[in-house]
C-alpha positions as MATLAB code, in Angstrom:
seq = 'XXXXXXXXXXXXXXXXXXXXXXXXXXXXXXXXXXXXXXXXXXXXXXXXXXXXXXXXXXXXXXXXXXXXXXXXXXXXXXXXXXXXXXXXXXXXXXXXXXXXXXXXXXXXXXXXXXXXXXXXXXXXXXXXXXXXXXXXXXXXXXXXXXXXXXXXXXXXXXXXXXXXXXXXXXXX';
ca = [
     -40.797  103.861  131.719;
     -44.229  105.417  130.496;
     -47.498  103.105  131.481;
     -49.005  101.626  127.955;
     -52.814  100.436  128.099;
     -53.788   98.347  125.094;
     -56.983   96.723  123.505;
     -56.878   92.808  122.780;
     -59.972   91.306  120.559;
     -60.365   88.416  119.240;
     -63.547   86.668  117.646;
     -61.336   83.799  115.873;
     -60.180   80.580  118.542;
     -60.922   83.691  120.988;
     -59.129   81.148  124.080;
     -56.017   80.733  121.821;
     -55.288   84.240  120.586;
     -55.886   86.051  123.651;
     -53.219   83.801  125.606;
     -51.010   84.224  122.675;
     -51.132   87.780  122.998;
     -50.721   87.788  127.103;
     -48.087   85.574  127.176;
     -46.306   87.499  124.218;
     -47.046   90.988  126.018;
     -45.651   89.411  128.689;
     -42.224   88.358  127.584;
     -41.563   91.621  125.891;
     -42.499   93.882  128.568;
     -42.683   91.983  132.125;
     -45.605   92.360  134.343;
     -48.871   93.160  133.040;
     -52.362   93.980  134.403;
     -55.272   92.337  132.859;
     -58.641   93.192  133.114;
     -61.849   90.429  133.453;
     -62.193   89.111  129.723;
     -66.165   90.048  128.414;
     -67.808   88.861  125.458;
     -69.418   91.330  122.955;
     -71.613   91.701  120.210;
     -69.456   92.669  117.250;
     -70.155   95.967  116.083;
     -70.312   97.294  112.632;
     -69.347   93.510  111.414;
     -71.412   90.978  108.952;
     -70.304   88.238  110.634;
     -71.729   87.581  113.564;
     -68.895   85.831  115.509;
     -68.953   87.495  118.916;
     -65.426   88.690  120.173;
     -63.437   88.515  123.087;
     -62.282   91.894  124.831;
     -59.741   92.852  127.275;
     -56.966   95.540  128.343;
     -53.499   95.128  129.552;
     -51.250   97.792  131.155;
     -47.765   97.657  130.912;
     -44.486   99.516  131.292;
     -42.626  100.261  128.477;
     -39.223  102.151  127.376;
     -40.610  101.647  123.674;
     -41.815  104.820  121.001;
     -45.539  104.559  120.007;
     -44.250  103.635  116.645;
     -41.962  100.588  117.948;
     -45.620   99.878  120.168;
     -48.054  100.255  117.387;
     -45.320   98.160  114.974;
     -44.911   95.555  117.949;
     -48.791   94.876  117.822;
     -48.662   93.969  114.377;
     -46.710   91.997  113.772;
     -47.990   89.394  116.715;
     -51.423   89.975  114.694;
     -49.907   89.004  111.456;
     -47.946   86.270  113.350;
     -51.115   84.962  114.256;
     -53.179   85.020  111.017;
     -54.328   88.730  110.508;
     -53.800   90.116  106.977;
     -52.947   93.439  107.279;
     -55.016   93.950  103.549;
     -58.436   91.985  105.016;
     -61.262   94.592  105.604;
     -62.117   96.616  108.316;
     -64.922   94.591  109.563;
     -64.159   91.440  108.939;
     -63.164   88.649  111.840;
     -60.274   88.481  113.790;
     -57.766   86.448  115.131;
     -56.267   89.348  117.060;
     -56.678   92.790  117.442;
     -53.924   94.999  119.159;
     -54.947   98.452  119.370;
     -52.579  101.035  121.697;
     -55.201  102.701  123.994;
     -52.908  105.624  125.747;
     -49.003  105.607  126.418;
     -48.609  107.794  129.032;
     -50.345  110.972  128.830;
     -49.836  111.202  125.421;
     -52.497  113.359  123.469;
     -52.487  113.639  119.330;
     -50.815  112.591  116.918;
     -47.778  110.154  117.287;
     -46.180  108.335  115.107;
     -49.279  108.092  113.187;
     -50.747  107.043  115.549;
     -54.124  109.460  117.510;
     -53.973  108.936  121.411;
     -56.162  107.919  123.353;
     -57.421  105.782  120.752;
     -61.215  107.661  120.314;
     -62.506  103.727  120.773;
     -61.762  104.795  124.746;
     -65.257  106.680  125.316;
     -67.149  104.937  122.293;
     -67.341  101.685  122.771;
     -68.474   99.356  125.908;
     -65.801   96.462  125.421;
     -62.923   99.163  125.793;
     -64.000  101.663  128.113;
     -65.339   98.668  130.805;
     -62.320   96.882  131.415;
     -60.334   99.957  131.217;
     -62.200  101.463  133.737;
     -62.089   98.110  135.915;
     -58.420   97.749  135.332;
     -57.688  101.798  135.973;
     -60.260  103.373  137.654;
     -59.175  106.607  139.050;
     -56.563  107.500  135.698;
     -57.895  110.142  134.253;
     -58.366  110.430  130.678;
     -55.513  112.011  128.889;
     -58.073  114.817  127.238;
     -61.208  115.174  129.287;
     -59.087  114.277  132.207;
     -62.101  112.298  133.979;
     -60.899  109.166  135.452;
     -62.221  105.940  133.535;
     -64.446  104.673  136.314;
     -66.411  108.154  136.343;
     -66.696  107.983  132.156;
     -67.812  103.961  132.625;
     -70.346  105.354  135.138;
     -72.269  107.415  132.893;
     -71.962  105.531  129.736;
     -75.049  104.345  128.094;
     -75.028  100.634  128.954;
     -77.735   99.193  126.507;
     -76.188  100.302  123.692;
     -74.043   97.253  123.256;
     -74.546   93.839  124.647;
     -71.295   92.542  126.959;
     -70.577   90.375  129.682;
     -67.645   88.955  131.187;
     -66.510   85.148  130.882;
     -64.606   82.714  133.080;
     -61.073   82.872  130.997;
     -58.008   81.264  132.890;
     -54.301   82.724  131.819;
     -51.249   80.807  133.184;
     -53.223   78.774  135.635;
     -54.589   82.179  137.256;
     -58.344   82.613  137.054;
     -58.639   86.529  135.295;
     -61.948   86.243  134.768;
     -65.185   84.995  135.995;
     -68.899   84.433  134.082;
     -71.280   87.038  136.172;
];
């Protein structure tokens, strides 16, 4: 079994897609971690629609290919057009963070996703979910990278989101 992290966004019925996509992760690969769900400022998009972010870990048996081809087809289940642009809103987003300790390129696929150290809504609950794994190039653990990113340069906070009767996430 190799550990999976993965990205879930949504800035369309945000509640509804992101349960979807738990409770799917869930019944094809058993127990998950889940970070705190945070709201964010979309970035790079027109529309202003903010998004919700999380990560989930998992264990899986499953080639990045299978993983990456698993994630989208529950987006296109759930309303994604895999021909709509890149910045335009979402009902889900999928996107395979690290499997394992994978580095490069794998079944077209580059891990870690570069989104990892870029980008607030990933690295946060990544580094809240995992804090001591180490990054599979730099090979500084997540909490250490969260620690020293710049913070103001993209708005995010986390929400009160309940999943299966379990409270994930509280508002700050």
């Amino acid at each position: 079994m190799t550990r999976v992290a993965v990205s879930i966004g949504s800035n369309i019925d945000r509640d509804h897609h992101v349960r979807v996509c738990l409770d799917a992760l869930q019944a094809s690969f058993g127990e998950l971690w889940v970070s705190r769900v945070f709201e964010s400022v979309p970035v790079g998009f027109e529309d202003g629609r903010n998004f919700y972010n999380l990560v989930a870990v998992f264990d899986s048996q499953l080639s990045v290919g299978d993983l990456q081809a698993w994630g989208k087809r529950l987006e296109y289940a759930n309303g994604r057009r895999p021909d709509s642009p890149k910045f335009s809103p979402r009902t889900l987003d999928i996107d395979l963070l690290t499997v394992g300790e994978l580095t490069g390129i794998h079944d077209g696929v580059q891990l870690p996703r570069d989104e990892i150290t870029r980008h607030a809504f990933v690295l946060q609950p990544l580094a809240e979910l995992l804090p001591d794994t180490p990054h599979p190039l730099c090979g500084i653990p997540y909490a250490d990278l969260w620690a020293t990113f710049p913070r103001d340069s993209q708005a995010l906070w986390p929400v009160d989101f309940v999943w299966q009767g379990r409270v994930i996430s509280r508002a700050a």
